[in-house]
Each structure stands twice: as C-alpha cells, then as structure tokens.
N, C-alpha and C positions, 0 to 999 in steps of 0.2 A: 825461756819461752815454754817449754817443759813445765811437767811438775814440779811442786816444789821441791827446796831441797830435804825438807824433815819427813815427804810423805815418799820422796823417790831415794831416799836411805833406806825408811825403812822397808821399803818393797825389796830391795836389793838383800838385804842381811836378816831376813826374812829365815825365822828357822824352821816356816812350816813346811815339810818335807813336801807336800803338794806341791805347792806354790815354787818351791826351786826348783822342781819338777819340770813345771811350766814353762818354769823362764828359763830353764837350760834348753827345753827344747822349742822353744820362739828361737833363742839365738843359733842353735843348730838348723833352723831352717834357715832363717838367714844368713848366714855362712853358705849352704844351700844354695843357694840362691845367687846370692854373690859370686862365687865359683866361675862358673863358666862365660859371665859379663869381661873379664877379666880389665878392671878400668886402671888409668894410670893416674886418674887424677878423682880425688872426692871432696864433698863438703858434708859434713855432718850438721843438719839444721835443726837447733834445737837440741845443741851435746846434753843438757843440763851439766853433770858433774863428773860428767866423761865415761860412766859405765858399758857404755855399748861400745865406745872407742878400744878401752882395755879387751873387750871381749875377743873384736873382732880385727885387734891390732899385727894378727898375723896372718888374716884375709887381705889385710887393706894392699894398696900403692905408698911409697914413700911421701908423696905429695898429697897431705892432708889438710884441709881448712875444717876447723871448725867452729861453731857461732853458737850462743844463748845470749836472751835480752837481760839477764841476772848476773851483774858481777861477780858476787859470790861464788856461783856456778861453775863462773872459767874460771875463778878463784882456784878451786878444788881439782879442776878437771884439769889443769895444768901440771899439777904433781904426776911425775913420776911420767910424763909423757912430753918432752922438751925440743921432740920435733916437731910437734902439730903444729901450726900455727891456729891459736887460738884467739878469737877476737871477740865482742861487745858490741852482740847488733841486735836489731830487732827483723824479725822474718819477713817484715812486711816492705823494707827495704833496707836488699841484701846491696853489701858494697860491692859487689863485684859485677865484670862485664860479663855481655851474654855470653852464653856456652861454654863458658870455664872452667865445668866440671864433666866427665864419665859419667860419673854416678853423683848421682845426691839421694841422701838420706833423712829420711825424713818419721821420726818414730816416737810413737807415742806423744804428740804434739798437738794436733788438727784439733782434738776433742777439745781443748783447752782455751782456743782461738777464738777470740769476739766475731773475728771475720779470714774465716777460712778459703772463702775462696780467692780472697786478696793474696793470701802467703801464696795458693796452689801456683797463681801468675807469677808469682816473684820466682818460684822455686824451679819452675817450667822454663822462665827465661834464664837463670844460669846453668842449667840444666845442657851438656851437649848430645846426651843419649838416655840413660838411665836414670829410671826414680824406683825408688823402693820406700814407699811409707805404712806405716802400721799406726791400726789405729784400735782400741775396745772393741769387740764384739759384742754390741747389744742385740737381745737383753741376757747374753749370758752371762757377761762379765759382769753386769749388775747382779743377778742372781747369783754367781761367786761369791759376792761381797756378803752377800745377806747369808748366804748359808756359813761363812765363815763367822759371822757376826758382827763382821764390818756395816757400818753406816743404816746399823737396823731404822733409824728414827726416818731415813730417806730410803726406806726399801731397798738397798745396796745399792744408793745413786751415791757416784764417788761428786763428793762437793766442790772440784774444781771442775768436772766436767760438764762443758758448757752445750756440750752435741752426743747426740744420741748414733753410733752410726753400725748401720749393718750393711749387707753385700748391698743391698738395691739403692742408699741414701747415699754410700759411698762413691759408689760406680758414677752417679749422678754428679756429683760436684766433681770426680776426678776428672769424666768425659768432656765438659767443656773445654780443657786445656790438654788432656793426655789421651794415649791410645793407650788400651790397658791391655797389659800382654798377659799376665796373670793372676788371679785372685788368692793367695794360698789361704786354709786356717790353719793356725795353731794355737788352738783355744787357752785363753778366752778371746785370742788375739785376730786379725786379721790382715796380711801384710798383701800388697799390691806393687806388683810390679808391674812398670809403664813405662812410656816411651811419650817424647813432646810430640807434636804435633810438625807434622813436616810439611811446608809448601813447593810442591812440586813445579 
C-alpha cells in the first residue's frame, strides 16, 4: 500500500549523508512519541518491507499485526521478524474487528491512496486509542527532491504521490474521523498524532 519496493529500498540505503540524517531523526521522533502511549497491542498499516517495524522493534508490544496490499512486501518484511503476524490486505478493508489495536500506524501511505479518506475510516475503526500517521510535507519535500535532483522533469513531484499534503490539507481529512492531539515536523516529514473520535 506504501511505496514501492525499488523506490522505498532505495530511500532506506540511501548513502546521502542528509538524507539518513532525516530519517534517523523522523524515526527518533517517533519512538518519541510512542514512549509514553505505552500500547500493548499494534497494527502497522502499510509495513511495505518492514523497515519501520526493524526500527521501532524495541519500542513496540509483543503483539504485532502487520499489513501491505503487495505480496512481495510482506514477502520481504517477514525475514528476520517471525513473530509479527504479517498478512495481505488492502487498507481499505482491514480484516480485523473494531478497536483491536492501541496504536495504529500509519506512515508514509495516505499520499499514495486513490481514496484517502476511505483508509482514515477503516484505520479509525480498528483503532482502540492511538493513531500515529505521517505523511510528506509539501512543498518541502517536493523542493528536497528537486534540489537533490530527484524528479527535476516534475519539479521534485515524487510520481507515485497522488496528494499534495501540509499542516492545514491534513488536519482536514484527519478531523472528520480523529481528534488530533498532535502535529509534529520532522522535516520533510510531518507525523500526527490522534485519537478516534469518542461518543460519549
């Protein structure tokens, strides 16, 4: 459901010194962040090939689901982590019943998605408390790309991303379904924590 797997390899094994830079400290926030939620149960939506999983595998809770619509994906993302339970879904209907997760995570996906605010309902409803999703910060991350020399021909527009999203586009699609507890950056990134919507 993620990026692919040739463009989201190469982000990862990326040997420009910036750029690890970056993504050492996205996932320092999010670990950050995670901390103090302290959940006992997760779903990771949209593992692609499991890198955030490895990351953040000594944050987590024993009880882990995780999901990509790409075989391949959980092909890969299977190695070398043999308690996950990894499975073959698409975000837009999650197998599972409601509230059967703490935390759901949800990273670097939304941008990707024909219909975004379809996944936010699916992810809300297995959602028992905690969401953490991240998503590009436009237009920096596109500006990134171009000054790296990525994607010059599309002005550093990444060609899977299908949505353009900053603080005020975000906030918008999250608030019909979440209460948002927090906005963080960590550029080029922008990660949001929230909470489902509770009827009292």
């Amino acid at each position: 459901m993620g990026p692919s797997e040739k463009s989201n390899t190469r982000k990862y094994q990326t040997s420009n010194p910036v750029v690890k830079r970056l993504i050492n400290a996205f996932y320092s926030r999010l670990i950050e962040i995670i901390g103090p939620l302290s959940p006992t149960t997760v779903l990771d939506a949209g593992c692609g090939e499991g890198e955030t999983l490895r990351r953040l595998i000594s944050s987590l809770p024993k009880k882990i689901d995780a999901i990509d619509v790409d075989p391949e994906c959980i092909h890969r993302a299977v190695i070398g982590m043999p308690n996950i339970r990894f499975s073959v879904q698409t975000i837009y209907d999650l197998h599972f019943e409601p509230d059967s997760f703490d935390l759901v995570l949800c990273l670097e996906v939304l941008e990707h998605l024909q219909f975004p605010e379809k996944a936010v309902i699916e992810l809300a409803r297995v959602c028992r408390k905690d969401l953490i999703i991240s998503v590009p910060h436009e237009p920096l991350f596109r500006i990134g790309s171009f000054l790296r020399g990525k994607y010059i021909s599309r002005l550093g527009n990444h060609p899977e991303h299908l949505w353009k999203w900053n603080r005020e586009s975000i906030k918008g699609l999250l608030a019909k379904k979440l209460d948002l507890i927090q906005i963080y950056s960590s550029l080029p990134w922008l990660l949001i924590h929230a909470r489902k919507h509770r009827i009292e």
